[in-house]
C-alpha positions in Angstrom: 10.4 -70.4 -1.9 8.2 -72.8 -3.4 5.2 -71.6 -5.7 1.8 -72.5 -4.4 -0.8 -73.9 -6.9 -4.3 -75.2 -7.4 -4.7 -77.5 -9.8 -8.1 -78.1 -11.9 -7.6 -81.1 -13.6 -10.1 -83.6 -15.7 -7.5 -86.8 -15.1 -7.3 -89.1 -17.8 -3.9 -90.7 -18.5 -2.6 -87.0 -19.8 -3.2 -85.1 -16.4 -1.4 -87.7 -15.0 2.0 -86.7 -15.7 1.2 -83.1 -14.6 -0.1 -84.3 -11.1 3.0 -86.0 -10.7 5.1 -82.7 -11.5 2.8 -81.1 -9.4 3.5 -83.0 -6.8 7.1 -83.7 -7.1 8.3 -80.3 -8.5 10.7 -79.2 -5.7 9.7 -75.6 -6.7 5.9 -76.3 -6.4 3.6 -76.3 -3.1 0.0 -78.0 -4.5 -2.3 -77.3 -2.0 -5.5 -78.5 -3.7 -6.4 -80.2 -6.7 -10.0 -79.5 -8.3 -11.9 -81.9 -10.7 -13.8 -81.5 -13.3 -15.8 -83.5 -16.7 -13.4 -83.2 -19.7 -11.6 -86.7 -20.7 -13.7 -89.0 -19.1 -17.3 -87.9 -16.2 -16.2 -85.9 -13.5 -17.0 -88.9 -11.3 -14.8 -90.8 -13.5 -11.8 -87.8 -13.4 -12.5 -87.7 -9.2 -12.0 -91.3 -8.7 -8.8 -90.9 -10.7 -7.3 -88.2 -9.0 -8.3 -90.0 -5.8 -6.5 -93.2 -6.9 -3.4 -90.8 -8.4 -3.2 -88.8 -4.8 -3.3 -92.6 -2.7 -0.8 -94.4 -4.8 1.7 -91.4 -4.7 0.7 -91.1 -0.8 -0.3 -87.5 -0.9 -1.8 -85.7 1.3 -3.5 -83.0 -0.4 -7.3 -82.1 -0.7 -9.4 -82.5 -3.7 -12.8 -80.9 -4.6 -14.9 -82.4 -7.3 -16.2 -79.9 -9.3 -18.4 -79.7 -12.6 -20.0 -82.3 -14.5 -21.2 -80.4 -17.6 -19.9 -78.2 -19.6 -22.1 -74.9 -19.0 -23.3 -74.7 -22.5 -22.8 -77.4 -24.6 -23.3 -81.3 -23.9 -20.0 -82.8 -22.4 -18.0 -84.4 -25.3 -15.4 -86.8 -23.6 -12.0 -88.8 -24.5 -13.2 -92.1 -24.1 -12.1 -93.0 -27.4 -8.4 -92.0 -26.2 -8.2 -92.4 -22.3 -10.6 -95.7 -22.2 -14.0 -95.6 -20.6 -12.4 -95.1 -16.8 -9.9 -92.6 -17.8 -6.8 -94.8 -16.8 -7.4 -97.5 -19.1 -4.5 -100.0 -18.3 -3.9 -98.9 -14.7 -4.6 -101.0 -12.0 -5.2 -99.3 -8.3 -5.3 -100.7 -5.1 -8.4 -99.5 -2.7 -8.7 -96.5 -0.9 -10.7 -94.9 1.4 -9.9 -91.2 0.6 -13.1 -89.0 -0.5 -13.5 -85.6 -2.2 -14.2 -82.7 -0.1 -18.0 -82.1 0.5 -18.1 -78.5 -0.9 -17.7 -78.3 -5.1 -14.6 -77.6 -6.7 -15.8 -73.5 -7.5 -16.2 -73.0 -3.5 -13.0 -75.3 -2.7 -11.1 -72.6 -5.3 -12.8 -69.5 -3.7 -11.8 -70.3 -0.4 -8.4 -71.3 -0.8 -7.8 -68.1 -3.1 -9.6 -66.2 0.1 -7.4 -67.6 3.0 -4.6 -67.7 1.8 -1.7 -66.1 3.5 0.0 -65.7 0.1 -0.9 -65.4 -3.5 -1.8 -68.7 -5.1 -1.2 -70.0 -8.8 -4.4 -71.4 -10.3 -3.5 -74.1 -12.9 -6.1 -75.1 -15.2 -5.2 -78.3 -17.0 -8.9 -79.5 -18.0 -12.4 -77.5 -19.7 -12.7 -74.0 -17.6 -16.3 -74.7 -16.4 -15.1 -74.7 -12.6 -13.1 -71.6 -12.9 -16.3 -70.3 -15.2 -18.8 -71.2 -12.1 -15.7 -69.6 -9.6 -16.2 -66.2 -11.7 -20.2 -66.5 -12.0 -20.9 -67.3 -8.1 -18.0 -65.4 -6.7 -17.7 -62.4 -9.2 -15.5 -60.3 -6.5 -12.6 -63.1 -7.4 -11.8 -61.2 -10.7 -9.9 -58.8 -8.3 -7.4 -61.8 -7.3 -7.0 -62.5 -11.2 -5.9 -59.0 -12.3 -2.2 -60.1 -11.5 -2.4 -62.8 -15.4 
């Protein structure tokens, strides 16, 4: 049986090779990948987890999610990842879009439909899973299983 996951991700060139076992893991099931500001703006780590999702043809649904840290000022990776993230990949065009609810509700409502229990796979800063646990406080029930 393969696991399910979520996967809250701030994609620079790092997070890439976890998407792609994420994806491609025979033993994993990702059924939605979250963004969020860490390595690079979170509009900056959506667009790469768009162009990551199109290029390996994968049909899963991402949320973008925070685009601060909840309290300091957002300290990125620039200096590591380049200014995009991906610096030294080229993508083709897509038309493929985030979902229009944030990443926080995306998480909550997965965790709440689910017909199993699903693996929540932080990669990136904890803010979304912070604002999951601030808005949706009844959610610290599905995380007494860690």
């Amino acid at each position: 049986m393969r696991l399910p996951i979520i996967l809250d991700t701030d994609p620079g060139i790092d997070d890439a090779a976890a998407i792609a076992a994420a994806l491609f893991a025979p033993e994993l099931d990702l059924q939605l990948m979250t963004t969020v500001a860490g390595n690079v703006s979170v509009e900056k780590t959506t667009r790469n987890a768009l162009q990551l999702l199109h290029f390996w043809n994968a049909d899963v649904p991402l949320a973008q999610g925070a685009s601060m840290p909840l309290v300091r000022p957002l300290r990125d990776a620039a200096s590591v990842h380049g200014e995009s993230g991906m610096e030294g990949y080229d993508f083709v065009e897509h038309q493929r879009q985030p979902l229009a609810k944030p990443a926080f509700q995306a998480i909550r409502d997965a965790l709440m439909h689910a017909a199993e229990p699903i693996t929540l796979v932080a990669i990136g800063p904890l803010t979304n899973i912070a604002l999951l646990l601030t808005q949706y406080p009844e959610c610290v029930l599905i995380f007494a299983g860690w």
